[in-house]
Structures are given as C-alpha cells and as structure tokens.
N, C-alpha and C positions, 0 to 999 in steps of 0.2 A: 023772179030774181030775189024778191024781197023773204020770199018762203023759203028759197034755198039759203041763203044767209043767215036766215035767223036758225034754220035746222044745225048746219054746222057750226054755229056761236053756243046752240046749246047741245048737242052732240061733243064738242071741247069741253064744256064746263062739268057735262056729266062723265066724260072719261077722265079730267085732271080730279073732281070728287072722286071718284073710284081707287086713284091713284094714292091721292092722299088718305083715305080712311084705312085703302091695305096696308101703307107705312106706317101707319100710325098703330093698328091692329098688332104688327108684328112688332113693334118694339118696346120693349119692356119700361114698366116704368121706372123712373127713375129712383122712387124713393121706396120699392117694396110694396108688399102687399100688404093689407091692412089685418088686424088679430082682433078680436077680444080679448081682454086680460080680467081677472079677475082678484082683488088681493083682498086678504084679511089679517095682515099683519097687524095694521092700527086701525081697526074697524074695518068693517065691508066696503071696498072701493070697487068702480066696475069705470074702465076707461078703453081705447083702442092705442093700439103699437102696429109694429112695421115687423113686417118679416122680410127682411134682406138674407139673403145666399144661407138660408134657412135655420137662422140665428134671430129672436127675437130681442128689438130695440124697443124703450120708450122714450119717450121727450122730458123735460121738464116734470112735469104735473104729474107723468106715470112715475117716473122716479122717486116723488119726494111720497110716492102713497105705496113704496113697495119698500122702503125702508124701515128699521124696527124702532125709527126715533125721532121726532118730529124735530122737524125745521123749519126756523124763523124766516120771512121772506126775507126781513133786512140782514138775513147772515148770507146771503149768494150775492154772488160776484159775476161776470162774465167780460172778460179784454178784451177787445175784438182784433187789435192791434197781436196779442199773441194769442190767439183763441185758444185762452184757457177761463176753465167757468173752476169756482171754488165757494166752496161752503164754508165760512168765515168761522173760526172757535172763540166768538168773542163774549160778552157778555151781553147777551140779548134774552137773558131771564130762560133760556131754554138748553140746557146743555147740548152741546153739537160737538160731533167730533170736527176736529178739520177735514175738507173734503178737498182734491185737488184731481181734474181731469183737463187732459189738452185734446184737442181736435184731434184727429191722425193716430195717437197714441195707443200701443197696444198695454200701456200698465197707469195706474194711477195711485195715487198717494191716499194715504186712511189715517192722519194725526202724521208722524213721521216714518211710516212705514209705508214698500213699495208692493202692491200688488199687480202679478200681470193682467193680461184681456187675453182672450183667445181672438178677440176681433176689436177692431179700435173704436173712440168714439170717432161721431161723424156730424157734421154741420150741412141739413139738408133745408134751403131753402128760409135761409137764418134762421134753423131751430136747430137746438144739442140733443143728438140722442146717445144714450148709451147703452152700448150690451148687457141687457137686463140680469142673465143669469150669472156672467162672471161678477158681477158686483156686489147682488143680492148673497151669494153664495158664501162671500167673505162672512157675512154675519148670520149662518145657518138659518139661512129662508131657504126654502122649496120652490122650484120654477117647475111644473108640470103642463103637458099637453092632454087635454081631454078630448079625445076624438070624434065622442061624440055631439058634443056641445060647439066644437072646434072652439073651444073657450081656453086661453093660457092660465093655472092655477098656481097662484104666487102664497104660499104659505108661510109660518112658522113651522119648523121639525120638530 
C-alpha cells in the first residue's frame, strides 16, 4: 500500500512537471529576446537589448551610449505617475538637448520638436526601453544587423 501511494504521489508530480515545463516552453517571453549591440558613436560601447516583434530596444544605459552627445545623470527625469522620462536642458555644465518620451507613445519630443516611432516606448518590468533605431536615426547614426556576429552595429554615417 505504502509503495503504491508513493508511486502515484510521484507519478503526479512528474506529469504536473511535465506539464508545466511544456507551458512554459511554448510561451514566449515576455520582454524579447536578448541582442548584442555594439556602439561607437562616443567611444566603443558593447552592452545587450531586446529584440521585440523584430525591432530592436535598449534600456536606459543603451540609450545614453548610442547617442552622439553626452548626458548628465542629474539632467533625466522619470514620473511614474505619467510615465514619462525626460532629459532635462538645464545647466548641468554639459549641453543636452531637451529630451521627452512617454510610455505607450509612438512619437517623442527632441528640444521643441515632435518626432514619430514606428513602435512605442515600453515599460518592461520597471525599466524604459526605447526603439533604438527610430531615435538614433533623428541624429544620423547607423543601426545595422551583422549576421554574422549576430552583433547590432550602431554607428556614426
């Protein structure tokens, strides 16, 4: 009796594992798949992004290393109350343009001027990512796919 019970106690546990590792297999993750990036806009930077619906994002840290103009930490912003993050033009000894992005949005602001997204930004797991190429591209950087490296190459043109 004691033999039979313990078989069907673990006979369940190993069909409900089964069950769960194939749900788990089949569903995508949530935040994308991971990139290498490579940038040499302001020196050689090498960091990872997201490939969502096959559009590369970075976060924070990728962003401010694929820009062609350094930013102050104390010039970014972020509300959580209207989840917009903004790059402040203030006097913090480093010229910055104004920068304004909101959650959701498919266009963001560049000093008083509106550019659009082809994909919005996105708040994955309290972090901002944004569509790397529509943003970079305002200021004539290069976003390339190297297939062999499977490396993303963020340039100066």
């Amino acid at each position: 009796m004691r033999i039979s019970k313990f078989l069907v106690v673990t006979g369940l546990t190993l069909a409900m594992a089964g069950f769960s590792s194939s749900v788990n297999a089949a569903s995508p993750p949530a935040s994308g798949s991971t990139v290498n990036i490579k940038s040499d806009v302001l020196g050689e930077k090498s960091f990872t992004g997201l490939i969502i619906k096959g559009h590369t994002y970075v976060d924070l840290d990728g962003f401010v290393n694929c820009l062609p103009f350094q930013i102050n930490s104390k010039a970014l912003s972020f509300q959580s109350e209207t989840k917009t993050f903004k790059v402040l033009n203030e006097d913090f000894a480093i010229p910055t343009p104004e920068l304004q992005f909101k959650v959701g949005s498919d266009t963001f602001q560049h000093n008083d001027e509106s550019f659009r997204l082809s994909d919005p930004v996105l708040l994955i797991q309290n972090r901002i990512y944004f569509p790397l190429k529509d943003i970079v591209s305002v200021y004539d950087i290069n976003v390339s796919y190297n297939s062999q490296t499977k490396t993303v190459q963020v340039s100066k043109e």
